[in-house]
N, C-alpha and C positions, 0 to 999 in steps of 0.2 A: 840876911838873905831871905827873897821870899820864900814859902812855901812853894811846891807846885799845886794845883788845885785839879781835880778826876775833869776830863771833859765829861761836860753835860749830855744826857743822852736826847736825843731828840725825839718829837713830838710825838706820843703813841696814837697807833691808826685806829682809829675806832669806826672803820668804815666809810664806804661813800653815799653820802644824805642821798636822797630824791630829787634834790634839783640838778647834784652832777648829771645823770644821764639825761633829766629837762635842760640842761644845758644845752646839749646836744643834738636834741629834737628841735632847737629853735635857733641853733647855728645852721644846721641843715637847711632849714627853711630860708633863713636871713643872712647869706654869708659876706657883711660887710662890713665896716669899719664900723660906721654909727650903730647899728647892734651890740657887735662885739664892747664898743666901750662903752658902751650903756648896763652892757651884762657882766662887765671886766671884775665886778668884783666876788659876785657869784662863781664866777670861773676858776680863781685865785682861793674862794674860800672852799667852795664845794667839793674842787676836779683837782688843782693843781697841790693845795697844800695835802689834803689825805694823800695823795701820793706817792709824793713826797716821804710822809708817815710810812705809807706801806711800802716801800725802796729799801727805808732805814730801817723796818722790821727784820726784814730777809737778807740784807748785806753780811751780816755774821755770819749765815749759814751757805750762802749760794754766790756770794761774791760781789762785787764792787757792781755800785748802780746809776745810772745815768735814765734822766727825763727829755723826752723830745720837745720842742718849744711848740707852738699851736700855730705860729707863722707859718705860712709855706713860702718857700725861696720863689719867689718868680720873677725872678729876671729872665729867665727864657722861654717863660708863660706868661704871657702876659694875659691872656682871656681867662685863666685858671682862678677858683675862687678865693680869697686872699689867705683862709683857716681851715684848717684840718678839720674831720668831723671827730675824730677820736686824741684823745691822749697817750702816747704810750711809752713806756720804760723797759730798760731792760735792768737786768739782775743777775748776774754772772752767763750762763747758757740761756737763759728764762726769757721771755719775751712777755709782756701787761700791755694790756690796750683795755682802755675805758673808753666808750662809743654809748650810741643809746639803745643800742641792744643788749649792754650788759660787761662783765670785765671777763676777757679773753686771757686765760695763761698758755703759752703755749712753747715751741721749740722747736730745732730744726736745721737744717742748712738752707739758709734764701741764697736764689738768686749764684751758685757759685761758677766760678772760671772754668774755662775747657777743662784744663786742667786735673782740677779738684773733681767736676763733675765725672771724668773717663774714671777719677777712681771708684767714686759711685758705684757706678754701675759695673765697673769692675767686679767688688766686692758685692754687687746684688747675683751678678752672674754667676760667681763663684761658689759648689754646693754650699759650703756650711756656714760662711758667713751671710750668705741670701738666704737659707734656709731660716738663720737665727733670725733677720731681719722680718719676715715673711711672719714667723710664728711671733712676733714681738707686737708686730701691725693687727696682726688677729685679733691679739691681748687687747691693745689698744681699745680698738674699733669696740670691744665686745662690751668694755666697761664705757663707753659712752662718748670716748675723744674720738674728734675727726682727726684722720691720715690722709694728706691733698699733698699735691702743689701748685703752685701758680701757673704753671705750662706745664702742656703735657706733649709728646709729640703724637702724629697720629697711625704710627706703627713703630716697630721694633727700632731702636738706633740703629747707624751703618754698622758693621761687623757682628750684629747679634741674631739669632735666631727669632726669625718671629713667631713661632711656636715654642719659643721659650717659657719653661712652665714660670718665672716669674715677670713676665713681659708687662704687664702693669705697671711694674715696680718700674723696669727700667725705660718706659716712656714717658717718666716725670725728669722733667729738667732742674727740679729739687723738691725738697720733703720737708714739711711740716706737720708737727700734732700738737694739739692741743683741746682745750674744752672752754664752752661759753656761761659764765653763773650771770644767768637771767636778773635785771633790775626784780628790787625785792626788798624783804625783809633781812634777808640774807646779807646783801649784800652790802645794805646798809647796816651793819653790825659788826664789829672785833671778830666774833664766831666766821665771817668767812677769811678769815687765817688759817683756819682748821680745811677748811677747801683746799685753797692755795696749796699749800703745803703738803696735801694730800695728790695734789695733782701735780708738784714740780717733784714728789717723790716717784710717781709714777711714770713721769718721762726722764729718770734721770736713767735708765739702762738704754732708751732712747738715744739721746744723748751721748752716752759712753761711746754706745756703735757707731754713732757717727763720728766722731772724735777720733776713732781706733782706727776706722778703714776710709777716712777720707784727708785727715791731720798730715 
């Protein structure tokens, strides 16, 4: 009978070179097939296998990891340009986007249903759980992560006060934070693990609240 044999662990991240985010600066410029498969293997070595690498670093701690593909669907785009400009994965709560501005960690609720959203703001409206959120965003903001959403509306939602002292909070139609590490030396190193890590530990109370009073 054979033995069983340890799976192998896979590829340690040792950062992303200088040409991942030149990748990106000349997709942006060129976004078309003859580029891209001209550049396809830079792409693969520089953007997609580190990745990859850094997915498989953080799945033990933060959860099961998935890579987005750099095709964009368009079937119902047809004018749209055929590749993404950024790379991104997620990691349990965690959100990684590689672009040529740099690697984005971040977290949040995108984009959610009536629903989920009314409990939102629910729970923003609510003293203590809005208060916590409020002082958490502060925190945030203070130590250098942006606190957005992608729409906002342009006064208080139906049934809320619009002198509501946290009315900011509840004219976002959802919330994200996170932080950007600037292309570098950094970046291109093992050492921004110690970033990462530092920044998914400090959106995980983030995270929590949103889990608690929108779940």
């Amino acid at each position: 009978m054979a033995k069983k044999t340890a799976t192998s662990p896979g590829p340690r991240f040792e950062g992303f070179p200088p040409d991942a985010t030149r990748f990106f600066t000349g997709i942006a410029a060129n976004n078309n097939r003859e580029w891209f498969q001209a550049n396809k293997e830079t792409y693969e070595q520089a953007v997609r296998e580190p990745m990859k690498a850094l997915v498989g670093e953080f799945e033990p701690r933060f959860g099961r990891g998935s890579i987005s593909r750099i095709n964009r669907d368009n079937r119902f785009f047809k004018d749209r340009p055929p590749y993404k400009t950024h790379i991104a994965a997620g990691v349990g709560d965690f959100y990684l986007s590689l672009s040529s501005n740099g690697l984005y960690i971040g977290a949040g609720l995108y984009r959610p249903d009536s629903p989920t959203l009314e409990r939102l703001r629910a729970a923003i409206a609510d003293d203590a759980p809005g208060r916590e959120l409020e002082t958490m965003v502060t925190g945030l903001r203070r130590r250098g992560y942006q606190v957005d959403t992608h729409e906002r509306l342009g006064s208080a939602p139906r049934g809320y006060a619009k002198d509501h002292p946290r009315v900011d909070l509840l004219r976002m139609k959802d919330i994200h934070a996170g932080k950007l590490i600037a292309p570098g030396s950094s970046l291109s190193s093992r050492h921004v693990l110690d970033t990462i890590t530092r920044a998914m530990t400090d959106l995980k109370p983030f995270v929590a609240w949103i889990r608690r009073h929108t779940g």
